[in-house]
KOLBAFI-98671 format. One record per residue (C-alpha): residue in one letter; x, y, z. Coordinates in steps of 0.05 Angstrom, whole numbers, plus 5000, padded with zeros to 4 digits. Example, Ala and Ser with C-alpha at 12.3 -4.5 7.8 and 13.67 -1.06 7.14 Angstrom:
A524649105156/S527349795143/
//
This chain:
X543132677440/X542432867368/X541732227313/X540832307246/X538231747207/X539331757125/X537531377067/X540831627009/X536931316956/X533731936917/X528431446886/X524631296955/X520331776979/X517831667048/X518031977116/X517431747196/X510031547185/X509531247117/X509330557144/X503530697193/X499130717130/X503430447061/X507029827050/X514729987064/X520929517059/X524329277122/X530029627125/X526730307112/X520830087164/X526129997219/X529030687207/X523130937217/X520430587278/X527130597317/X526931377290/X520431557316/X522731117390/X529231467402/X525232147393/X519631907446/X525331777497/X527032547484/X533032617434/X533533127371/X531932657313/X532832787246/X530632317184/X533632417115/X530232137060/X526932226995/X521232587030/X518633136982/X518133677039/X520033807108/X515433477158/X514333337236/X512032697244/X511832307302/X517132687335/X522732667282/X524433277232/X523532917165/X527833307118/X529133137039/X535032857010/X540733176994/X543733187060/X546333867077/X551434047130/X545934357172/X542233687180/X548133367215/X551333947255/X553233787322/X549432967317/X552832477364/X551631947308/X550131867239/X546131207218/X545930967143/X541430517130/X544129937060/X548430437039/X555830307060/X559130717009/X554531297036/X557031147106/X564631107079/X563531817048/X560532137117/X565431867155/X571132157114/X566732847122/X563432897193/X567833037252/X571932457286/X566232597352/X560532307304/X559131647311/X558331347235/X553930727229/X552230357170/X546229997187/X546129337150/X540828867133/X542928407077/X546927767099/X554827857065/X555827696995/X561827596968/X560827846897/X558828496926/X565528836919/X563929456924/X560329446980/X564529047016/X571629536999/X566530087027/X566229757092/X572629507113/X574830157092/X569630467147/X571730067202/X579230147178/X577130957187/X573030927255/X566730697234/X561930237252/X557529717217/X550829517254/X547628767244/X540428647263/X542827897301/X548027517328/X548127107271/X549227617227/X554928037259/X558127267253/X557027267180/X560027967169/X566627837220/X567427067192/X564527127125/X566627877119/X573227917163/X570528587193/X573928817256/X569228467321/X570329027354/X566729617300/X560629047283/X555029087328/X548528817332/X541129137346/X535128717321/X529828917296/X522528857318/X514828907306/X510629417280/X507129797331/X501029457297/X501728777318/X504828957391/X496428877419/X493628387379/X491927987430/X491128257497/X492927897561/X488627357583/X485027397505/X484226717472/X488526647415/X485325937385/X478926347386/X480526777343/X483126297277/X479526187224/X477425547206/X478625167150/X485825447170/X489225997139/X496526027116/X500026587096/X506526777066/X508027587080/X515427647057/X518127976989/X518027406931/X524727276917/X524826996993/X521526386971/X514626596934/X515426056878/X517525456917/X511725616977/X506725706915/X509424936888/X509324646952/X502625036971/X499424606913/X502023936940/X499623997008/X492624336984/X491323626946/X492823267010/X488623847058/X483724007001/X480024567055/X488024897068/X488525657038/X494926037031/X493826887023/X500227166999/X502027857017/X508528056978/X509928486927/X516028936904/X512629536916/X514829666984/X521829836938/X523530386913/X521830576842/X529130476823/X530029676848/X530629206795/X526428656820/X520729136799/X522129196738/X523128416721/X517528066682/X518227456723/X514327766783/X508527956748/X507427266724/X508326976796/X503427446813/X498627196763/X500226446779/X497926646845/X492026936827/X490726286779/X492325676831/X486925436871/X486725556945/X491326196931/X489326866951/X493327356916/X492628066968/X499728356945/X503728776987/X499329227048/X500329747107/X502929467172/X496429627213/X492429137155/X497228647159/X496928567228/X488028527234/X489927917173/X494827477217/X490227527273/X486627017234/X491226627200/X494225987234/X500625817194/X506026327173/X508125757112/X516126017097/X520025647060/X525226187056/X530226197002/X535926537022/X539526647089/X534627097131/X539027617180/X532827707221/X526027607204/X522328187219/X515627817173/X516827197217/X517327617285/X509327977260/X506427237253/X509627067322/X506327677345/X500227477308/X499626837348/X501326447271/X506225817281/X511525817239/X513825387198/X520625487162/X528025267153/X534225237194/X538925717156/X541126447177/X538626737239/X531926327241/X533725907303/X535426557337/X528726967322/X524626357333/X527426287398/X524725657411/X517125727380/X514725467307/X517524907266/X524224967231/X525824527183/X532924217174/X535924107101/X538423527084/X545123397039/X544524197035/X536824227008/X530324417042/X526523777014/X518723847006/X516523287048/X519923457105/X517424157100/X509923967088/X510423477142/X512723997192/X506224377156/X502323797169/X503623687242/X502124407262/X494924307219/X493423747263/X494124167333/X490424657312/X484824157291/X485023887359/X485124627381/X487324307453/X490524737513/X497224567498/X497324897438/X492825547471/X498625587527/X503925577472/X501226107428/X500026507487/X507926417507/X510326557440/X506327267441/X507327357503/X515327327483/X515327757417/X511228267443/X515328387503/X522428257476/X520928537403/X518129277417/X522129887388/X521330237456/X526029717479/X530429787418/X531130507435/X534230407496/X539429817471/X541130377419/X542630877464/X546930357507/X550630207442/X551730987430/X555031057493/X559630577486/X561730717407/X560331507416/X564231627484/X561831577552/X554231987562/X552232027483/X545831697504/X544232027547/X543632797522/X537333017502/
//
């Protein structure tokens, strides 16, 4: 099959590999990864970006933005990633035979009104919207009113970093640091201020605790407007400034991944709803428990491992979330077998479950059912 993945933000440059060795957002680090494993399973891929040139890179023909008519000739689908109006503009051009996807990764807002006319308008034309959970092809049908039947769902998963960090049979306790290691590894408006505040009261009860933060805004393109804020800088610098804190910022994938291996406690007090999780899924993978709260698709990613926190009369309350932090401390000070057999389950899970190879094959299942019967399967 032929798939053409876009991006049509003009201020991101970056191509198939970029997030094997820079920091990269989510949403552009699962185009790329999903990319890069539909081309390994033998398909014509194509990757339109902001890329400055035409490139080859792990199997997928980068080419820069715009996108012509020769990039998409003869694709079986077309896959926007965050841009619905994009995919509402393709779909009105591209033949009725090409699949049009808009790839979504942002839970619904209903002050988005743009964005939401664009896509009831694509499924209205034979479009189709892609979640990355069950939870959040709920929130776009119930919260949305999309049509069930043009929202489906393919979750994301880990780098290709993290998918060996442990091998099988290798202690995970072992390999800890201790006095423990948190970490918080998502972008800052996710919850950077409040785990910073709450950080400080838990370090005054567990004086030996220390949190490393890697997050930034420049995994965004030049172009976002949390970058250019004040306010982030100064987190930044509050970081830098509170004891216990290490301020790292935002770093590749393949970093990332050698840093969890050490760090007990992904510490996520998320604030808003997460879709999927893809920072939680890399400190599962990591052999970190997690500690964060019940809201979006948390329950579902966790699938059973790590802490989540419940609100209470609709807030995440402090104690209850540094209790939660508390608890998991403790096991890992008693360092017992329990906890060595869980760790080993949870990694065991997310590195067998949350591989992109395995994503490429649910997405060329969900081709040929939206794309007509054998989509998927022409190479």
């Amino acid at each position: 099959m032929r798939v053409v993945f876009i991006n049509p933000n003009s201020s991101h440059p970056y191509d198939a590999a970029t997030p094997l060795h820079s920091p990269l957002a989510g949403s552009e680090t699962a185009q790329c990864h999903l990319a890069a494993a539909v081309a390994a399973r033998g398909h014509d891929v194509r990757m339109v970006t902001a890329t400055p040139a035409p490139s080859d890179v792990r199997g997928v023909w980068c080419l820069p933005l715009p996108a012509g008519p020769e990039a998409m000739t003869g694709a079986d689908a077309v896959v926007v990633t965050s841009d619905a109006a994009a995919a509402l503009d393709l779909r009105r051009t591209l033949p009725a035979a090409t699949a049009v996807i808009a790839w979504e990764h942002n839970f619904w807002q209903a002050n988005a009104a743009s964005h939401d006319a664009a896509l009831h308008t694509l499924v209205d034309i034979d479009g189709h919207v892609l979640c990355v959970s069950d939870w959040h092809r709920d929130n776009y049908v119930t919260a949305g009113g999309l049509d069930p039947t043009r929202v489906h769902v393919l979750r994301n998963a880990i780098a290709p970093g993290f998918a060996g960090l442990f091998a099988p049979g290798d202690p995970i306790l072992r390999a800890k640091a201790w006095p423990p290691l948190l970490a918080f590894t998502s972008v800052p408006y996710k919850g950077l201020e409040g785990a910073l505040s709450w950080f400080g009261r838990l370090r005054g009860r567990q004086p030996a605790v220390t949190l490393n933060v890697f997050s930034s805004f420049d995994i965004y393109p030049s172009d976002n407007r949390h970058r250019h804020n004040p306010a982030w800088p100064a987190l930044y610098d509050r970081c830098r400034a509170q004891p216990g804190v290490n301020y790292v910022g935002a770093v590749p994938q393949p970093r990332l991944a050698r840093a969890l291996r050490g760090v007990s406690i992904l510490f996520y007090p998320c604030a808003v709803p997460e879709t999927s999780g893809i920072a939680v899924m890399e400190a599962m993978a990591a052999g970190c428990l997690v500690i964060t709260n019940e809201q979006g698709a948390m329950r579902e990613t966790l699938a059973g491992f790590g802490a989540l926190v419940a609100p209470r009369d609709g807030m995440l309350r402090c104690d209850d979330f540094l209790a939660a932090t508390e608890s998991a401390l403790s096991s890992f000070a008693d360092a017992d077998a329990r906890l060595e057999a869980h760790l080993r389950r949870q990694v065991d899970h997310i590195t067998t479950s949350a591989r992109w190879e395995r994503r490429a094959e649910e997405f060329e299942a969900l081709l040929e059912r939206i794309a007509g019967p054998g989509a998927g399967a022409r190479a």
